[in-house]
N, C-alpha and C positions, 0 to 999 in steps of 0.2 A: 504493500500500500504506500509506505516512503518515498520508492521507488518513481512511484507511479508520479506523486504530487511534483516530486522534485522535476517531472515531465512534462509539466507542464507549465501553465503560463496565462495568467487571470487578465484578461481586457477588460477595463470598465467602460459600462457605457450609460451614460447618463437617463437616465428613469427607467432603466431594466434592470433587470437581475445578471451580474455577470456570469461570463460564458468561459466555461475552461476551454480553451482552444490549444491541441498539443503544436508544439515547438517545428514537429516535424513537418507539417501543414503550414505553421507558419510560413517556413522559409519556400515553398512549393510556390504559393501563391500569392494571385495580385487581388488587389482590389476591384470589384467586377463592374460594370458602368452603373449602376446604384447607388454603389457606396458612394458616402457622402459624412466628414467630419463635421462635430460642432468646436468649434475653435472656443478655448477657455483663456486663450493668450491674452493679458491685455494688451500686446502691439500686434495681436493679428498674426497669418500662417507662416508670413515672412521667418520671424524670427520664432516659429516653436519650433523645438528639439525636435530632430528626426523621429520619427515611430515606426516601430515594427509595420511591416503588410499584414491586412486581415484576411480573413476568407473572403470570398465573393460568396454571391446567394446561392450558392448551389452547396454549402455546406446546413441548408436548412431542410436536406433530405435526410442527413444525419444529426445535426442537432435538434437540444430540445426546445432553443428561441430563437431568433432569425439575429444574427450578427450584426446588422445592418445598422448603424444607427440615421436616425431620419429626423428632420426636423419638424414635421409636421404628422397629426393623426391623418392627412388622407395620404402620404407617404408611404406610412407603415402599411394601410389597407389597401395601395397600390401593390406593397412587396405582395401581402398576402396572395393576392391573386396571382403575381405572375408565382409564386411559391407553389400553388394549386395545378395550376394549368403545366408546370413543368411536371410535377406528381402523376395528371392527368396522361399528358404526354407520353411520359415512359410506361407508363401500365399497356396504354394502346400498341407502341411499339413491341413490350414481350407479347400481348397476345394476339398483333398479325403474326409473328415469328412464329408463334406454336400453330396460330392458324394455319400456316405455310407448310410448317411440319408435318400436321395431319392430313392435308392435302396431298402430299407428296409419298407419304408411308402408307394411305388407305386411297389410295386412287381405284377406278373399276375396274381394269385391269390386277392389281393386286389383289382386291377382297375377289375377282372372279378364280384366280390364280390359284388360292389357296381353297376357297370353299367344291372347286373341282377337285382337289387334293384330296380334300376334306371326304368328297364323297364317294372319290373312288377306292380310299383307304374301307370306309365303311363297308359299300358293298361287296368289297374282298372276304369281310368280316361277316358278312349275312349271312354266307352260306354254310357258317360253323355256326348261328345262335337260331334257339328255336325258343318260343313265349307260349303263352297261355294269350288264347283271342277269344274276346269276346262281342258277338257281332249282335247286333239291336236293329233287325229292320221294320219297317214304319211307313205302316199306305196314311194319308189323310184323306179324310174327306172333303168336300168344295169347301165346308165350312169351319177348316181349319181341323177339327178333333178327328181323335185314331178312328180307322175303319180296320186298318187289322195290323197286328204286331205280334213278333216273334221274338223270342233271345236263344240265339245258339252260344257253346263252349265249345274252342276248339283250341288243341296244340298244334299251331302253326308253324313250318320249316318255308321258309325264301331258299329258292332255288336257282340259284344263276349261272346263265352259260353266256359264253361270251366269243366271240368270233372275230377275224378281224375287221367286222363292218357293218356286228349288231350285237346288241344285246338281247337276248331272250330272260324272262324272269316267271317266274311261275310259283304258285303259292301253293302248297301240300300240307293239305288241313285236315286234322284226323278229329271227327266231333267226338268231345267227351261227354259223357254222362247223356239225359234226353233233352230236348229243346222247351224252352219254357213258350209256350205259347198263349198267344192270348185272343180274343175274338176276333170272329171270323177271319180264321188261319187258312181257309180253305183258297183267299183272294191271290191274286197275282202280285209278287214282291219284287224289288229290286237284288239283285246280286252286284254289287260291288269287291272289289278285291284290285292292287295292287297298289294303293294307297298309300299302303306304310313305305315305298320304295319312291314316294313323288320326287325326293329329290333328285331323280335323274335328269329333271331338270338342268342343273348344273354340273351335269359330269360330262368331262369334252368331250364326250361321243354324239351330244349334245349342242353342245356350245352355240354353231353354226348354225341349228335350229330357231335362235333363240335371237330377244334382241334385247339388252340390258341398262339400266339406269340407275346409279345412286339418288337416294331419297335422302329422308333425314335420317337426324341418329333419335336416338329414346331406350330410356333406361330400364331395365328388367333385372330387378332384385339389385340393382347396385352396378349392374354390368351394363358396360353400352356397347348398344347394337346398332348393327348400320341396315338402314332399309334398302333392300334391292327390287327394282322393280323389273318387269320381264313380260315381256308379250311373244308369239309365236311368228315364226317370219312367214307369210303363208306360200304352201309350196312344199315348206320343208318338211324333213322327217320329223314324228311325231312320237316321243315317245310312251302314250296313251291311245286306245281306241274305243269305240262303243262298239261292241258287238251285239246286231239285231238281228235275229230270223238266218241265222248262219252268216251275213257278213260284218266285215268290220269295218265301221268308219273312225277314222282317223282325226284326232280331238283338236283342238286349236284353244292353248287357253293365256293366259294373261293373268297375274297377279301380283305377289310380294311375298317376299321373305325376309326375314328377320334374322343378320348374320352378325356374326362374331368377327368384325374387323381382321384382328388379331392369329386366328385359329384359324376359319373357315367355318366355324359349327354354325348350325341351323336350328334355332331354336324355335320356328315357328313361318308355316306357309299356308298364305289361303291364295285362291284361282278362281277365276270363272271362264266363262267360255268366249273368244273370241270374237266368235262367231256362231249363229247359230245353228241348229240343225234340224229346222222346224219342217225343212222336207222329208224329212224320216220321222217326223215328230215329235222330238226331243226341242223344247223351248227354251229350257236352261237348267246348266247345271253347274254346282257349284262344288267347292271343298275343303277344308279347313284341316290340316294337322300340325300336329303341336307336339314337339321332341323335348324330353326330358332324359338330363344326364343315369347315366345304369354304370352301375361300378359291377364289372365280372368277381368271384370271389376268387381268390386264388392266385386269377388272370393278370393282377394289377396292373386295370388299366379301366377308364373311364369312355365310354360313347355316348354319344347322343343319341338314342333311338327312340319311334315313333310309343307316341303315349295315348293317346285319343287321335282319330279322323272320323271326322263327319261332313257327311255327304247331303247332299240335297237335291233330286231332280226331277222337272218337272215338265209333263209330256201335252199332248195337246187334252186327254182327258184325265190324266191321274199327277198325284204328287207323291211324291218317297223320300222318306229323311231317314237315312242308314247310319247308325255310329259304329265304328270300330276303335275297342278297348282294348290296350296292348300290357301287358303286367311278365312278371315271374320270366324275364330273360336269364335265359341262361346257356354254358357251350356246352356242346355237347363234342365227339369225336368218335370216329370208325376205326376201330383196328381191325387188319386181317393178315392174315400169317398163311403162305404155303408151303405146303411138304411133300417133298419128293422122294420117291419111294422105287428102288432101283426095280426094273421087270422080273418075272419069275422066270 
């Protein structure tokens, strides 16, 4: 503490509180175009003894009173403001810098870069994890309430084969236990299924399909997510179709996703349709999944996989709102062993 004081060096300034201003500063700096003495000389500046240089005002980012001495009260509250507007000033300056930064580190090429990454690690990974599904289909009536509703359980395996110029994915659902059903079960229901794989979306087999745009960001539990937005190029491959009366048409859809800058993860996509398809009679459909992190036991290691999808489509005379509930992931694995056995 000795130390310290002997380091320093007390300016007085007439009707403030003196300001310790260290030595080392002193000899640094001039006087800034503000500064301004009150002469106590009775013959004036001529003859007063030399004096140290003071700070200029830009030592009122670190101190705790403005150094300045001023002659007048509108003086002092001229400094204040230019003391303000310089504070002002540099806060703007670090935060276009980091605005710059963000820009340059999460550009759409990068968040696209990494969440293809993202997805193609995943779907490597599907075809080792198999869940418990739970599928809730749902006719309404014109008047909005259920006309008929079922609940299946099934343990589901994703099946993926892959080639050099497609992808095939197929869903192998073993139903457990019986189907809960509920009135008039006899009606005609929706089948949906491939749902929990929508992020093919973003996997470059895809890409070219696609046409992409950052949105805003927005916070989810503390994490910030970048919005991506996505329409269908028309023309191109599709990686969805509706299958009616043994063909397939080929889906065209446009939505958002909600990605993880950083990582690539997907924490959340909904879509609707492009275009319509109301000459086969489909009017619109829609879909919403929403991914929740799964920690393998064992496996240490963390994904993202599908949690709930809900569907909704609605034809020229029916409506259908399908959910799929996804739970209890876990790996499974095949061993097999051959034995050769010399001829007799």
């Amino acid at each position: 503490m000795c130390e310290k004081i002997r380091n320093m060096e007390e300016t007085p300034c007439e009707g403030t509180r003196p300001t310790m201003i260290p030595k080392a500063l002193q000899t640094c700096c001039r006087p800034g175009p503000l500064t301004r003495r009150i002469s106590s000389h009775p013959q004036g500046d001529a003859q007063r003894a030399p004096s140290k240089p003071i700070l200029s005002p830009l030592q009122g980012f670190w101190a705790e009173e403005q150094p300045v001495l001023f002659k007048t009260p509108e003086d002092s509250k001229n400094a204040t403001w230019f003391h303000r507007m310089g504070i002002l000033c540099f806060v703007l300056l670090i935060f276009s810098l980091q605005l710059k930064v963000f820009a340059s580190e999460f550009s759409l090429d990068t968040v696209l870069d990494r969440t293809g990454k993202r997805v193609g690690q995943l779907l490597d990974r599907f075809s080792e994890v198999t869940c418990t599904e739970v599928v809730s289909q749902t006719k309404l009536a014109p008047n909005g309430k259920v006309a008929s509703q079922t609940k299946v359980t099934f343990d589901t395996l994703i099946i993926l084969q892959m080639t050099d110029d497609d992808i095939s994915i197929e869903e192998s659902r073993l139903e457990q236990g019986k189907p809960v059903k509920g009135k008039n079960t006899e009606k005609s229901l929706l089948v949906t299924n491939g749902f929990s794989v929508f992020l093919m979306v973003f996997h470059p087999s895809f890409r070219s399909s696609f046409e992409y745009e950052l949105g805003d960001t927005i916070d989810l539990g503390g994490q910030r997510m970048q919005i991506v937005h996505f329409q269908q190029v028309r023309g191109k491959r599709s990686p969805s179709a509706l299958q009616l009366r043994g063909r397939d048409y080929p889906l065209e859809w446009q939505g958002e996703a909600w990605v993880d800058p950083r990582t690539g993860t997907v924490a959340r996509m909904t879509a609707t349709l492009k275009t319509s398809l109301e000459d086969v009679g489909l009017k619109s459909l829609s879909s919403e999944v929403v991914y929740q992190p799964v920690t393998f036991v064992g496996a240490g290691e963390t994904q993202w996989l599908p949690s709930v999808a809900m569907i909704e489509a609605v034809s020229l005379r029916q409506h259908w709102k399908n959910t799929h509930q996804f739970s209890n992931y876990r790996l499974f694995s095949v061993n097999t062993s051959t034995k050769t056995e010399d001829p007799q």
